[in-house]
N, C-alpha and C positions, 0 to 999 in steps of 0.2 A: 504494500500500500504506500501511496506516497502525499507527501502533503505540502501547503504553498509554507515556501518559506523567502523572507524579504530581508534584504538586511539594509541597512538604512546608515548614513547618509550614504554610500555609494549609490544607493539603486536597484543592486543588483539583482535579481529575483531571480525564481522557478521552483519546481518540484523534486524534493528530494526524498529517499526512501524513507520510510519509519525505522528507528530506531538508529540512524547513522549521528554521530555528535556535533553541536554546532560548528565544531574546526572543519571536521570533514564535511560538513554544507559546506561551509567556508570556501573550501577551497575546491569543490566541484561548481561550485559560481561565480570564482574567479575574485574573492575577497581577499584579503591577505591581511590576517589576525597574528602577532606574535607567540609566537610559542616556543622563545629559547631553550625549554630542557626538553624539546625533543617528545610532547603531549606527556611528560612523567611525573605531572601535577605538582612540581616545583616549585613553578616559575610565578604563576597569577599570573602573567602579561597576557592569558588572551581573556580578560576579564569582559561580558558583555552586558546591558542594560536589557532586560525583556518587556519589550512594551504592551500592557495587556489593555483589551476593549474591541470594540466593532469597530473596523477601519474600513469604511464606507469605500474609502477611493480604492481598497484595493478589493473588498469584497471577502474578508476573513475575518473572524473572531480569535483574538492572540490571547493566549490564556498562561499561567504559568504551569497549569494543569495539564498542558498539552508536553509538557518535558517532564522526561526523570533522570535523575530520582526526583522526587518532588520537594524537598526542603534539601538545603544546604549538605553537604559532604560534610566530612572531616577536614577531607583534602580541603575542600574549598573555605570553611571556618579560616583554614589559614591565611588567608588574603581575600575575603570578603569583608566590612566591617559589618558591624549593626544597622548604620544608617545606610549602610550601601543595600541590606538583603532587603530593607523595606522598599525601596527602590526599584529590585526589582533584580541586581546583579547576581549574574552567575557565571564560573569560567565555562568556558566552550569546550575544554578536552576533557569535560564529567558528564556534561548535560546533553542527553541524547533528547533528538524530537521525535514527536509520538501523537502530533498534530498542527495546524496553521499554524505560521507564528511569524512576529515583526522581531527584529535584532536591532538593535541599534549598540555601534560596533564607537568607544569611546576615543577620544583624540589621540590617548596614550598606548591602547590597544592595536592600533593601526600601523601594520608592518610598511606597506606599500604608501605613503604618505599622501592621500589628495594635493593636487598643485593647485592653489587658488591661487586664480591669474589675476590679482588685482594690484601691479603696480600704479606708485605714483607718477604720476608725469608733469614732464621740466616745465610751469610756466613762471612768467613775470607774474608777481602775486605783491600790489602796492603794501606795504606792512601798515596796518592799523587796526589792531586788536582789540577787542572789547577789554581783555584785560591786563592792566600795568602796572608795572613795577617802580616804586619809589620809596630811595633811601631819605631817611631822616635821622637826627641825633638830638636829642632831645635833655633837656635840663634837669636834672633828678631833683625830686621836690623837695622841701625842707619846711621845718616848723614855718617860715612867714609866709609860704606857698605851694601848700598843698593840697594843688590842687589833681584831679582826679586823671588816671591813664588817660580816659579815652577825650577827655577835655584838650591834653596836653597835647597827644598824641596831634587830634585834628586843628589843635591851634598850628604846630609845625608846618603839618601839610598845607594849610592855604598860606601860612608866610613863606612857603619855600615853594611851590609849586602852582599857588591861587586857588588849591581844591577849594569849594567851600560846600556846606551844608551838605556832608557826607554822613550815610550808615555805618552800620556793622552789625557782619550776619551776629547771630548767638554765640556759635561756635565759637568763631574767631575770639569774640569779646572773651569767651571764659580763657581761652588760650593768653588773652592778650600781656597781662600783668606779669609772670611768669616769662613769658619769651622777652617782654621786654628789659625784665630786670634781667636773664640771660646772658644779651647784649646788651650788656652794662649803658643800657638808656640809648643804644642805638639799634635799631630795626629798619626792616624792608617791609612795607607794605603791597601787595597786591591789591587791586581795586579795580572792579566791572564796570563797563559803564561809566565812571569819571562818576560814581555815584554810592558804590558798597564800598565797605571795606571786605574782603572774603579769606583772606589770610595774612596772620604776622606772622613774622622771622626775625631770628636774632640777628644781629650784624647785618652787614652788607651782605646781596646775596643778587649775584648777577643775572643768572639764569631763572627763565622762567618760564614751562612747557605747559601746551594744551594739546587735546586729544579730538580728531576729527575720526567719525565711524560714518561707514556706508552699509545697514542693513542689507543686504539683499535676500530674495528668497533662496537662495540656493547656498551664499557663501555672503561672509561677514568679514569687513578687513578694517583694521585700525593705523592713522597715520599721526605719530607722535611729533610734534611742530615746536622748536624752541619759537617761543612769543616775542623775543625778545631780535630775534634775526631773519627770521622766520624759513630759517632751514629744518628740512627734514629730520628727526633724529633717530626716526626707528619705522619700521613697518610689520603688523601682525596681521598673519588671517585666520580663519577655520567657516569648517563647513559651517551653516546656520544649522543649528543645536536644535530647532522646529521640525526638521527636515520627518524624523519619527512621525509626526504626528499630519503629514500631509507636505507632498513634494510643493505643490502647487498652492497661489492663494484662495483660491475658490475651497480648499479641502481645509482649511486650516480656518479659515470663517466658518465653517460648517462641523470643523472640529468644537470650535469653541462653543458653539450653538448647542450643540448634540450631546457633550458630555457638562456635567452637574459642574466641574471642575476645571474644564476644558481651559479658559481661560488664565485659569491660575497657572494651570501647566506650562503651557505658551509662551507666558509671561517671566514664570521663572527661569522658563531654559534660556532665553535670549540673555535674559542679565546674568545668568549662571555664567556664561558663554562670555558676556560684555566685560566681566569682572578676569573670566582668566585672558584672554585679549590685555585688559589692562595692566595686568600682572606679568607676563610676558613680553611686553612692550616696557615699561620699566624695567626689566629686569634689562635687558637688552643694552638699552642707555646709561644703565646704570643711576638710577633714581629711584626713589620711592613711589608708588601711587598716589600720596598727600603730595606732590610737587607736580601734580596736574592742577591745573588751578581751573580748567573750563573745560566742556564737550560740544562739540558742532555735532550735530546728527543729520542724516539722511538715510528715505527709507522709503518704500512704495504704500501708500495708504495704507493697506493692510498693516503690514510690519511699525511704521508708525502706531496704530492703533493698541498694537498688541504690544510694543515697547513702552507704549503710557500706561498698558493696564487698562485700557479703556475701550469696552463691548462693542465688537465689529457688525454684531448682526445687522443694523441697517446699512453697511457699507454693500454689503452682500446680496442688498434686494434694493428691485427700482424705487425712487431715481436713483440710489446708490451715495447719498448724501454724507462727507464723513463728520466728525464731531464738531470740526473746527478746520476753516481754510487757514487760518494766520499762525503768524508763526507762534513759539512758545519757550519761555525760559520756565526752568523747572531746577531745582536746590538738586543736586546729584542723589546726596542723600534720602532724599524722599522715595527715588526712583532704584533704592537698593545699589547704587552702582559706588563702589571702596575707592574716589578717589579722593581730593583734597576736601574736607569735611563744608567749606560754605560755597563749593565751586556749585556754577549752575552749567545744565545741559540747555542750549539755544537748539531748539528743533526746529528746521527749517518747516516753510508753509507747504498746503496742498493744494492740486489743483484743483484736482476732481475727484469722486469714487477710488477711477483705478488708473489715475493720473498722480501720484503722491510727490513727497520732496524730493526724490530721488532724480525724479525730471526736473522739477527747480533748479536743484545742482545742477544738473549739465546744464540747464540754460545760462547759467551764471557763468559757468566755464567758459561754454561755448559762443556765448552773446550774439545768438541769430538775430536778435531784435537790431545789432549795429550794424547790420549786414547789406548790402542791396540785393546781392545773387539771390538767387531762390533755394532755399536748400533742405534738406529733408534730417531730419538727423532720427538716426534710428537707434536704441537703447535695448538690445536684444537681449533676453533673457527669459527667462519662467512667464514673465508677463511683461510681452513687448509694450514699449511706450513710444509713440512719433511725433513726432515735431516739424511742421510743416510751415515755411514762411522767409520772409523778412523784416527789415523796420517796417515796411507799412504795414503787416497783420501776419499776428500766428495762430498756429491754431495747431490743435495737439490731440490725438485719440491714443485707446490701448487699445489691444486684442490680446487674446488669450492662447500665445503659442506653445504656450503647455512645457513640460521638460524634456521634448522628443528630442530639442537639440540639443540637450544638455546629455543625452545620453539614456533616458528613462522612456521606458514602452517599446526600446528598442531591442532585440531577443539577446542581441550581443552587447548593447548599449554600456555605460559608463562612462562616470564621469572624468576627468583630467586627472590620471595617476599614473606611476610608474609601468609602465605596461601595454598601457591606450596608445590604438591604433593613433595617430593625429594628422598624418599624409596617407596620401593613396594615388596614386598613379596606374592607368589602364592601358597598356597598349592597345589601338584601336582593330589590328590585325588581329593577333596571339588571344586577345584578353587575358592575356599574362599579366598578373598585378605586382605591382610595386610596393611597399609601404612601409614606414617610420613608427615606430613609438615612442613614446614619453619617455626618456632617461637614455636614448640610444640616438647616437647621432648617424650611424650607416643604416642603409634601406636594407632590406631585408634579404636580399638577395647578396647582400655583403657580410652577413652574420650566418655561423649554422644553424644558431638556433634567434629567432628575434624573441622569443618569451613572448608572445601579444597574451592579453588576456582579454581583449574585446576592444569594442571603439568610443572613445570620444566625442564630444561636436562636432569639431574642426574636422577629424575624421569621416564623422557621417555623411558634412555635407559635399565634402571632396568625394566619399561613395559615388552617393548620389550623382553629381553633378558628372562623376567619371561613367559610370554605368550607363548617362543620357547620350553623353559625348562620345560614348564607342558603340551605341548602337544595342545595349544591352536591356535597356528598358526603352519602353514608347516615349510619346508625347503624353499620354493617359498614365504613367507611372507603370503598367503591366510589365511584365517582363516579356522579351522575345523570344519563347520559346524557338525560336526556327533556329536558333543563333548553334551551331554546332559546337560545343567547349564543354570538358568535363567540368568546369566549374556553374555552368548551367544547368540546374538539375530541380527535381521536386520533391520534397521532404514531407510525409507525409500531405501529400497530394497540395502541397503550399509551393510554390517557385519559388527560389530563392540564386544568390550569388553566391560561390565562395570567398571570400577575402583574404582569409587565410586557412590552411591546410593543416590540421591538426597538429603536424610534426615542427612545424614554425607557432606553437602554443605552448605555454604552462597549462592552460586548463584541460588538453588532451582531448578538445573537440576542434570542428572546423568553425570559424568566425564565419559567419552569413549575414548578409544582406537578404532578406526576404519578403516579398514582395507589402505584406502587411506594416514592416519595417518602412518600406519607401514610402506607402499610405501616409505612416505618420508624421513625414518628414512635408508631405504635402500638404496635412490639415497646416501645419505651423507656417511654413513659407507663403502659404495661399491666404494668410490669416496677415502675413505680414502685407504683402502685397495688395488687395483687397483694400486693406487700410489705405496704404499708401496713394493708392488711385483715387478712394473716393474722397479724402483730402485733396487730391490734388482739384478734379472735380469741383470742389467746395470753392476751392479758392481761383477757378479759372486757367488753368493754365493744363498745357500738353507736354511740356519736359520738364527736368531738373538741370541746373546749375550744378548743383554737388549735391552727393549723400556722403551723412558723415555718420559711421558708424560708433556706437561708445558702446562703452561695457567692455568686460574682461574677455565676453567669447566673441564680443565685435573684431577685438584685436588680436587673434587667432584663425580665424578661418580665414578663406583663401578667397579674397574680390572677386577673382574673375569665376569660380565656383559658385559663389552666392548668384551673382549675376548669371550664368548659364543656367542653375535654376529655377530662376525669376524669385529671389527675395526682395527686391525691390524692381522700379521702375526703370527703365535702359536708361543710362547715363556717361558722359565719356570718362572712361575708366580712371585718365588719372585725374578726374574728380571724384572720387572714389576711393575716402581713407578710415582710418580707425584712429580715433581719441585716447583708446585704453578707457579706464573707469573716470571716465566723463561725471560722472554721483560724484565719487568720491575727491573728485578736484575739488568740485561746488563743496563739498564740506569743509575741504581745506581752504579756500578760499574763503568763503563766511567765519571759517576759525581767525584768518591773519586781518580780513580785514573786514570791522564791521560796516562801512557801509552798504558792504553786498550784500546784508542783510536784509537792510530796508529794502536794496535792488528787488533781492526777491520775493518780497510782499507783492510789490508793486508787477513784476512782471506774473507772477503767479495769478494775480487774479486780470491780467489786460489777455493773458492767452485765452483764447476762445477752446471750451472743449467740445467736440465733436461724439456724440453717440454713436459710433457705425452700426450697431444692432438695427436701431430703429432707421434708417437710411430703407427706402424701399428697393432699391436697387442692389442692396448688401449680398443678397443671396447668388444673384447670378453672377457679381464682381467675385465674390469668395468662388464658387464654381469655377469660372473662365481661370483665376487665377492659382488653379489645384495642376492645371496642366504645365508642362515643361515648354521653357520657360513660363508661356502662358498661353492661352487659347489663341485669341487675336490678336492683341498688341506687339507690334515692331519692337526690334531689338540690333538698330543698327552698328550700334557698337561692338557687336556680337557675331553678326552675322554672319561671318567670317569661320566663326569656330561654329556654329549652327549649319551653315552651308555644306562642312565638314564632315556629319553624322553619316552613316551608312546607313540604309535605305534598306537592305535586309536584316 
């Protein structure tokens, strides 16, 4: 008998025997859990979290009751704690499965490392932080005037500096007395705003660090900013910690809905998550987490929502309204996050439903509103965001591309790790393939063994776009059966491609492409496109100037592949780039310099949002645009390699 087993955050799914142990799922699905002593229950390191309830999206009830033994080992007493069993943990080389079950596999458990691709990128960024540092030396009182810290203190600041009619959070104040007699009546003040006081220090203290975060649904990265110069000082990511409880934001709004708790859960894994990011980014730099003195955030509606703690179910139903368009300062502390005790988290504004800050960001980044060309900027991810316009008018929709590209729904799918396919090259003759994985810089045909263990994004859509380009599937996505190649074959009466050939594998099967796999790749791209047309539509016009793509998988996959598949609308290629995490600038940016904050109040609410749902022409544009490239629309830029395809 065999039963669904998932493990999360990778993605990776299928059905494995009853009673085999979570390792060995593990690693017939192409997971990679530590298990230094060789499975001889030594070591703890393949410790897993079991997530139990109805998971609607995948269609299984996860039980702890579905593994044994059913309460803890001996072995396992040894490296379980107390607060961990209630949790939910158990190692993988004791616990066999014996029905459904979700895995969620811990940052530290994880052999093969996820690569979240969200660096920062080099821009001019004006310095002017919400928060500043200034030295003072101050008079120690004495019987004729004695007068009080925080009197003395703000008397200094506005004769040295002109502060006047200045706060102080609580914290600080209890800290204040103490740290100032420390330095012997000399301190540094930090102050928000030109209006809190939020931290004193003893002496001089030149340095002074804030913390920008980009939620995303799939992956979460932190960029550590000295305040004071405003260079970079450190960069931290990890998967989002949500991912257990719904890949997607639609499953994770309906998580929270569904279960009595749901929200709690949500809530604490992102800050559980936000707190070791912090903790790892200090450590890095070499600081404390009290010498964060402020947080910039950005996030897509949803994750906003669920990062305040605040019930997403109306976001999730028409008109899809969120709590609050404007932006929001919030005390760190309130919001459970360990860093400097009176710093505030600034949370960028929303647009729309399923337009959130995270599109702000890039607009900030990107400043399409300065722009004349026409330009589309595309923010691919879990939940595509677009941006359609220039100074005279933008206008911005979502669609729901779901995590096909990311890797998920895909039989071989996965996300960015050691192992993942990420090139793919067809010869148009042979259909002899080429390919690259993550951690290996020769193709595959220059290694004996390349280890793949499935494909990535950047991977699938090179497939894709390669399989179209050699004639291997249609214009309709089917595959061509006529096509004579052992790697064209039907597996259990389903068509599929091989990619790779089991002997070029660690997981000891062949990587496919299956025709159900390219479907998926079609709802998303046709989902992307669709949009992009009936924007354009919207705003009158028949071409683009530039598409700029952002995000971490924008700046990975291969232009002229997106474009051979119709992700977006024909355009001349080298108008045709990638940003990198376009969110994540806009957080650092709004970190260095507060004006961009008010920028993005103001541009957040002048962008027009677009409902593509309700558009009556959505269904046959999303149709025309499921086909390769695309039904009718010209693709002169292209044409060239279209021209090219083989005809049998």
């Amino acid at each position: 008998m065999k039963h669904k087993v998932i493990f999360q955050p990778s993605g990776r799914r299928g059905e494995v025997e009853s009673g085999k142990t979570i390792l060995e799922a593990s690693r017939e699905l192409g997971v990679d859990i530590e298990a230094v002593c060789g499975e001889k229950k030594k070591c703890g390191k393949c410790k897993v979290r079991i997530e139990e309830g109805f998971f609607e999206r995948y269609g299984i009830e996860s039980k702890m009751e579905h593994l044994t033994p059913l309460g803890l080992t001996e072995e396992e007493m040894k490296f379980v704690k107390t607060e961990e069993e209630a949790e939910g943990y158990r190692l993988g080389c004791v616990t066999a499965i014996n029905g459904d079950i979700l895995i969620f596999v811990p940052e530290e458990s994880r052999a093969g490392k996820q690569v979240v691709r969200k660096a920062a990128t080099e821009r001019a960024i004006k310095l002017d932080p919400a928060i500043k540092k200034y030295y003072v030396e101050l008079p120690p009182p004495s019987l004729h005037e004695p007068m009080g810290d925080w009197e003395r203190l703000t008397q200094e600041l506005k004769k040295t500096y002109g502060l006047d009619n200045l706060n102080i959070d609580y914290f600080a104040l209890k800290d204040m007395p103490i740290r100032i007699r420390l330095g012997n009546w000399n301190v540094t003040v930090t102050i928000w705003n030109g209006k809190e006081v939020v931290r004193v220090e003893p002496g001089f203290v030149e340095k002074g660090y804030g913390l920008a975060i980009d939620i995303g649904t799939t992956t979460v990265a932190g960029y550590l900013c000295d305040i004071t110069t405003g260079d970079l000082a450190a960069v931290d990511s990890m998967m989002n910690p949500q991912v257990p409880y719904g890949e997607d934001v639609m499953s994770r709004i309906t998580y929270a809905m569904m279960h009595e708790d749901g929200l709690e859960k949500l809530n604490h894994a992102i800050i559980e998550g936000l707190n070791k990011i912090i903790q790892n980014i200090a450590d890095t730099a070499k600081i404390s987490p009290e010498d964060i003195s402020e947080m910039t955030l950005v996030g897509n509606t949803a994750m906003h929502h669920l990062f305040m703690n605040i019930y997403p179910e109306h976001i999730g139903v028409a008109p899809f309204p969120p709590t609050l368009h404007h932006s929001i300062d919030v005390k760190a502390r309130d919001l459970g996050l360990k860093i400097s005790e009176g710093a505030y988290v600034h949370v960028l504004p929303i647009e729309a439903g399923f337009v959130g800050a995270d599109n702000v960001g890039v607009l900030i980044a990107e400043e399409p509103y300065n722009q004349d060309s026409m330009e589309l900027v595309i923010d691919i991810g879990t939940n595509g965001e677009l941006v359609l316009g220039n100074r005279q008018k933008l206008i911005s929709s979502s669609c729901a591309t779901g995590p096909a590209l990311e890797g998920a729904h895909i039989k071989f799918g996965m996300r960015a790790a050691p192992g993942a396919i990420e090139r793919i090259k067809i010869d148009p003759e042979t259909r002899e393939v080429k390919f690259k994985v993550i951690g290996k810089e020769e193709w595959n045909t220059e290694l004996e063994n390349p280890e793949a263990k499935g494909i990535c994004g950047s991977g699938i859509i090179d497939a894709v776009a390669e399989m179209f380009r050699t004639g291997v599937i249609l214009k309709n996505g089917n595959i061509n059966m006529n096509i004579k190649s052992p790697r064209i074959r039907k597996e259990n009466n389903v068509a599929e491609f091989v990619i790779a050939w089991a002997n070029e594998t660690s997981i000891g099967r062949d990587i496919t492409m299956a025709v159900k796999d390219v479907r998926a790749v079609q709802l998303a791209k046709g989902a992307l496109y669709s949009g992009a047309k009936l924007m354009m539509k919207r705003l009158g016009i028949t071409k683009l100037d530039k598409v700029i793509l952002a995000g971490a998988f924008g700046s990975y996959i291969n232009k002229e592949s997106a474009m051979v598949i119709g992700m977006f609308p024909d355009c001349e290629m080298e108008n045709v780039y990638a940003v990198g995490n376009a969110a994540g600038d806009g957080a650092r940016i709004a970190l260095l310099n507060k004006a961009k904050r008010e920028e993005a109040n103001v541009i957040a609410r002048q962008v027009e949002y677009v409902e593509l749902a309700v558009d009556p022409s959505f269904q046959r544009e999303f149709m025309e645009s499921m086909h390769f490239p695309h039904m009718k629309d010209k693709f002169p830029h292209i044409q060239h390699i279209l021209d090219a395809i083989p005809t049998t």
